[in-house]
Legacy VTK file of the C-alpha trace (Angstrom):
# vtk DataFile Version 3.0
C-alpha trace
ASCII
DATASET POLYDATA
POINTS 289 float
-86.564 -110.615 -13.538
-86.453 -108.574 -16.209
-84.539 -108.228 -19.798
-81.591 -106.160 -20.056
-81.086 -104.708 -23.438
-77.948 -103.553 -25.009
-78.135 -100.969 -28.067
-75.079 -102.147 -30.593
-74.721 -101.070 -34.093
-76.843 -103.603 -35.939
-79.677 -102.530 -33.367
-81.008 -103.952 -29.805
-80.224 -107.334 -28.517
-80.992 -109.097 -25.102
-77.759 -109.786 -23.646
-78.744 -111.478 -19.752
-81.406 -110.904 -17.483
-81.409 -108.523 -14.021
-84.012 -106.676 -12.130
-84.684 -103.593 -12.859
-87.212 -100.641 -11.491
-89.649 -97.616 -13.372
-85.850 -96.125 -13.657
-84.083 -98.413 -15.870
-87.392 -99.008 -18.181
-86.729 -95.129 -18.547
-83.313 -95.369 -19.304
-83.582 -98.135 -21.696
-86.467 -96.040 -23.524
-83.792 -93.445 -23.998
-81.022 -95.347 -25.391
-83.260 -96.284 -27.988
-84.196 -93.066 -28.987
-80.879 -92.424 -29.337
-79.506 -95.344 -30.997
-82.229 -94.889 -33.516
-82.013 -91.190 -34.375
-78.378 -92.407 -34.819
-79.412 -94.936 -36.899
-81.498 -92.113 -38.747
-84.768 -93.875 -37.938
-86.518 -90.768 -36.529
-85.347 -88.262 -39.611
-87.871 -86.119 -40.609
-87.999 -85.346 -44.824
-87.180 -81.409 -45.117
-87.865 -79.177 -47.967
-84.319 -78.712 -49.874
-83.457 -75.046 -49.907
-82.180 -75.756 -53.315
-85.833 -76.697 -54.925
-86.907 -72.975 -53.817
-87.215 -70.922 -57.275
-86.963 -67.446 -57.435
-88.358 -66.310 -60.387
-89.489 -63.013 -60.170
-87.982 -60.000 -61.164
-86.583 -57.642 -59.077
-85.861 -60.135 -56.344
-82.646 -60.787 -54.637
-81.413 -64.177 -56.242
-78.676 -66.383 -55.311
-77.125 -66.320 -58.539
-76.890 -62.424 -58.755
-74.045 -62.400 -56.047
-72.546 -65.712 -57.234
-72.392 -67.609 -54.106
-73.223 -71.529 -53.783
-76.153 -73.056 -54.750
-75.114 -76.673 -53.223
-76.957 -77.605 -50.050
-76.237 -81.245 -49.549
-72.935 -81.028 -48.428
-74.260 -79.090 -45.261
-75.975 -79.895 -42.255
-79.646 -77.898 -42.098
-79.930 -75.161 -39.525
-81.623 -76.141 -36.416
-84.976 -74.018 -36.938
-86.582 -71.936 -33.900
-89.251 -75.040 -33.215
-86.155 -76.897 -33.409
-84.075 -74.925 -30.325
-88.034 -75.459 -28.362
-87.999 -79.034 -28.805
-84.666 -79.787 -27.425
-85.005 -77.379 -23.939
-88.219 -79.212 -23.524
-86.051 -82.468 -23.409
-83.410 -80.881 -21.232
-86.255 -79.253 -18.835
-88.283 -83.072 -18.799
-85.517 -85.755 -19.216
-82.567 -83.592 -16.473
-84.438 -82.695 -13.515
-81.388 -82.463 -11.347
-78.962 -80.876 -13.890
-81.941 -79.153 -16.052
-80.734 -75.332 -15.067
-76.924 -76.220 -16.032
-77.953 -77.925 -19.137
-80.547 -74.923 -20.549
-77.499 -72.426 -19.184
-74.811 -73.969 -21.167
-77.445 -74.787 -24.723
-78.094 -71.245 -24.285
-74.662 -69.974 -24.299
-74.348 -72.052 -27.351
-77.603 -71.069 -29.065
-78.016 -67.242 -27.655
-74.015 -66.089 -28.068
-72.720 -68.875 -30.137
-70.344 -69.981 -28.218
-68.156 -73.755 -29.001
-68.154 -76.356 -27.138
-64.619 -76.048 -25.548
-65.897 -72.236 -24.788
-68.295 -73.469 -22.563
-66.732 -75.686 -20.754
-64.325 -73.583 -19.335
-65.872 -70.143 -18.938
-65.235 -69.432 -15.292
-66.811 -66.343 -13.042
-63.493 -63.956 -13.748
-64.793 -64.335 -17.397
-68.123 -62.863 -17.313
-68.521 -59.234 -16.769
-69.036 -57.533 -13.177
-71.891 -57.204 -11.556
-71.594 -53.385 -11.930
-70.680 -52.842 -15.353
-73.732 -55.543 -16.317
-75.684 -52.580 -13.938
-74.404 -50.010 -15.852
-75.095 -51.514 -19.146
-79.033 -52.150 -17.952
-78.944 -48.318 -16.644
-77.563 -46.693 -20.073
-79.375 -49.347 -22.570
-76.230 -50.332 -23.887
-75.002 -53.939 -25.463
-73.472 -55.857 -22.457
-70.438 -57.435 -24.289
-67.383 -60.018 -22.444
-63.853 -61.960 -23.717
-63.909 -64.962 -24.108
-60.855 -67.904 -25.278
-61.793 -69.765 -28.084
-60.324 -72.149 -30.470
-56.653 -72.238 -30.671
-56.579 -70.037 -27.635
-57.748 -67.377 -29.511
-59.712 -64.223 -27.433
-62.872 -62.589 -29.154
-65.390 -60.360 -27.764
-69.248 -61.769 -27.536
-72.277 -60.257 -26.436
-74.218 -62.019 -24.395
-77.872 -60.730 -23.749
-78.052 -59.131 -20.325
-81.019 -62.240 -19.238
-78.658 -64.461 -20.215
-76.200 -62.741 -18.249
-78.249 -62.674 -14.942
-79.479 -66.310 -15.156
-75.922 -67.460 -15.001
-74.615 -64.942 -11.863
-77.869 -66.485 -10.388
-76.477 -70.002 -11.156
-73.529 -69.364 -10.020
-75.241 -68.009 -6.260
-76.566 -71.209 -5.903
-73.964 -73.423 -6.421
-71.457 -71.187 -4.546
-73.315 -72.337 -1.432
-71.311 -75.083 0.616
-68.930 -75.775 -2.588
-66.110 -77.387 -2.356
-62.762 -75.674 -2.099
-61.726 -77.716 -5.311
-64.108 -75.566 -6.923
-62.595 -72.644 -5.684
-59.364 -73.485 -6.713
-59.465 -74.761 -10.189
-61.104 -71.487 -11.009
-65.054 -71.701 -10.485
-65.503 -73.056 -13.572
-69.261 -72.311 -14.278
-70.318 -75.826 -15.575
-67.485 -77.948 -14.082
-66.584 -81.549 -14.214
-66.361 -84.467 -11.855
-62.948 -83.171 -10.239
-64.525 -79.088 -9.864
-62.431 -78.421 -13.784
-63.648 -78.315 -17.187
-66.427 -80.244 -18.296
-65.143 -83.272 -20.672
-65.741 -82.037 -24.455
-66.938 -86.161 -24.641
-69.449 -85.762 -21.675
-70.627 -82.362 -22.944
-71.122 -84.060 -26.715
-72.470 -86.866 -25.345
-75.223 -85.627 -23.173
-76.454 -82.995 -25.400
-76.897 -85.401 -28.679
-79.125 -87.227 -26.397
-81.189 -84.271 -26.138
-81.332 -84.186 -29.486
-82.416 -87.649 -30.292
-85.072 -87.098 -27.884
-86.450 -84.491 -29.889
-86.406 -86.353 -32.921
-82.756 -85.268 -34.126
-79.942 -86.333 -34.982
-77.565 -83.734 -33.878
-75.268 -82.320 -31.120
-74.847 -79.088 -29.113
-72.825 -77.644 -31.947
-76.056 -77.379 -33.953
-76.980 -74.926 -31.243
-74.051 -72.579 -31.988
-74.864 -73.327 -36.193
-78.397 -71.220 -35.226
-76.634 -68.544 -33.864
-74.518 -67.747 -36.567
-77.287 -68.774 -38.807
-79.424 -65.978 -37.131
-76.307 -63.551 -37.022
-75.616 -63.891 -41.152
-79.883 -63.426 -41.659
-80.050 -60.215 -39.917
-76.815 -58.792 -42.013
-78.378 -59.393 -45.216
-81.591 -58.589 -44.005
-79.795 -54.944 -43.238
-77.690 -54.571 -46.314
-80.569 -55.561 -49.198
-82.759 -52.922 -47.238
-80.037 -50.498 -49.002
-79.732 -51.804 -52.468
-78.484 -54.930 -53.574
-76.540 -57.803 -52.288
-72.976 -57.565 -54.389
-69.931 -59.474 -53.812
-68.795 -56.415 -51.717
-71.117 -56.646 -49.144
-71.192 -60.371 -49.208
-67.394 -60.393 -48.414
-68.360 -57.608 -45.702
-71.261 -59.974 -43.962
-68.439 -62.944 -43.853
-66.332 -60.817 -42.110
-69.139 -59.053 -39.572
-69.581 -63.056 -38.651
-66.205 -63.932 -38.978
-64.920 -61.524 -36.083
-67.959 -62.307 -34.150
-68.275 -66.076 -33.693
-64.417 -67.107 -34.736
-65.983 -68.745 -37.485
-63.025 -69.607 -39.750
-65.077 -71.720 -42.587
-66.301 -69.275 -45.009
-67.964 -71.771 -47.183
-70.858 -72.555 -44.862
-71.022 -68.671 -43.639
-71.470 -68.646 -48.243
-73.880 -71.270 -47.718
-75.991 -69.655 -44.818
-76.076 -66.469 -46.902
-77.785 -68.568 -49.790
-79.985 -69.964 -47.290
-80.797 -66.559 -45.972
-80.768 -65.056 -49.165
-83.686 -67.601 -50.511
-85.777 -67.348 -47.289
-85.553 -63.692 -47.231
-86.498 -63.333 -50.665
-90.634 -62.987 -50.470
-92.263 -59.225 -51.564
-90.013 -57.333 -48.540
-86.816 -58.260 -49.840
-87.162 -56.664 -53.152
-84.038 -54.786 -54.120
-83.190 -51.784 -56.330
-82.129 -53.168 -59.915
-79.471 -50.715 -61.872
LINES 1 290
289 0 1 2 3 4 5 6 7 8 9 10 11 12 13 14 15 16 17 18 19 20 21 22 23 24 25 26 27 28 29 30 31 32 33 34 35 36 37 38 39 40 41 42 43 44 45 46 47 48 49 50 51 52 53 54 55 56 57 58 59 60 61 62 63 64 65 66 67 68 69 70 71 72 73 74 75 76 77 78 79 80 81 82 83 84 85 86 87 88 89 90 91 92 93 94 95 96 97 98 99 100 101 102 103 104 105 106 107 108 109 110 111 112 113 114 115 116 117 118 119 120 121 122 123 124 125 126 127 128 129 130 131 132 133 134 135 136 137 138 139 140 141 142 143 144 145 146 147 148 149 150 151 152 153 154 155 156 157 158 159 160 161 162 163 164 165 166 167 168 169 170 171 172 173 174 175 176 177 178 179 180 181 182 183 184 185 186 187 188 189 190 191 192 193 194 195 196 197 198 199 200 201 202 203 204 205 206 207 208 209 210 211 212 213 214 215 216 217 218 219 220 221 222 223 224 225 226 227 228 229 230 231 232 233 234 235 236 237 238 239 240 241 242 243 244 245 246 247 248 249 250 251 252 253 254 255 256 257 258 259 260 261 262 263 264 265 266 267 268 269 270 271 272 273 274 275 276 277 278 279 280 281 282 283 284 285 286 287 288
């Protein structure tokens, strides 16, 4: 006989005794990673953005384009290592749902799509088979519809690997599926009943990936590094040119704007200071009037 343990807010307790196997002792283990990254026992101390000084001349600063300089307000961009960490956790702790998982934090971290997006992209959404052909043949940008918040329809560009992995998917688990599936649509990454995914399940299981990797976080955080990547390349681009002015400031919120259905310009603001900052080293000097 062994103890069962229940994870509450004020922390574990022992609440009756069964048997349990290698399976359970697994399970339990996770729970408590998650309860405490929750708790924010596993945070990690970051460097503030804000503590960063750019002193020398000639070099794109914050202050020059008048955008924020307040950072605490905002959650921190999942870094690269970051992204790493939590496939590793989908690849070790989902063996039997590991490709579904990776697929769908990949939509999310790769085309930035939300939560709701994924759950009910279905095969009519993705592009055909030929024109993804086509696109591989001429060396073009593959690029699809898709409904997003408030049933709103914007074009995305998924990469073409991307792409391929989920047709392949999608092979596999057309084999011997149910007519349900067939019927409420062939939803890619479907729920219980062949339909959507629940937004709750889908939060759920991917903050646990997260607080296996040591964060405290959810599968939104995956689309945040998109975007994060998207507004980094745009100023990247522009201050090669000259400098970073209001105009082209307002003209990188609305590049990201159209392409993500981002609607909260303060934190696209914020992730151009935080681009801005990290960008600013001997390569991003610009051309002072």
């Amino acid at each position: 006989m062994n103890t069962w343990v229940k994870f509450g807010s004020a922390g574990p307790s022992r609440v009756g005794q069964i048997s349990v196997g290698v399976n359970s002792y697994r399970n339990i283990f996770f729970e408590f990673l998650y309860w405490a990254s929750r708790k924010k026992l596993l945070d990690v101390p970051m460097d503030d953005p804000s503590s960063t000084a750019i002193a020398e001349p000639g070099v794109l600063s914050i202050n020059e384009v008048g955008i924020q300089k307040e950072f605490k307000e905002f959650l921190p961009v999942p870094s690269s290592d970051d992204i790493r960490k939590v496939m590793n956790m989908i690849a070790a702790h989902s063996p039997k749902t590991a490709r579904r998982n990776l697929l769908m934090f990949r939509w999310a971290s790769e085309v930035g799509l939300r939560n709701s997006e994924i759950r009910t992209l279905t095969e009519a959404s993705l592009p055909s088979r030929a024109a993804m052909a086509a696109w591989r043949r001429d060396g073009t940008t593959p690029a699809m519809l898709v409904t997003g918040k408030r049933i709103k329809t914007r074009t995305v560009e998924p990469p073409l690997s991307l792409l391929e992995d989920t047709y392949d998917y999608l092979d596999d688990i057309s084999d011997g599926a149910s007519p349900s599936w067939t019927s409420q649509g062939k939803h890619i990454f479907y729920g219980s009943k062949f339909g959507p995914m629940a937004l709750s399940y889908l939060s759920e299981l991917f903050a646990r990936f997260f607080a296996l990797a040591g964060m405290d976080s959810h599968l939104h955080r995956a689309r945040a590094y998109y975007v994060y990547r998207l507004v980094e390349g745009k100023v990247q681009e522009l201050t090669l040119h000259g400098k970073l002015d209001e105009l082209q400031v307002a003209t990188i919120l609305r590049f990201v704007a159209d392409r993500v259905g981002h609607e909260d310009v303060k934190t696209l603001r914020h992730y151009i200071s935080l681009a801005v900052i990290r960008l600013s080293g001997p390569e991003a000097r610009i051309i002072e009037d």
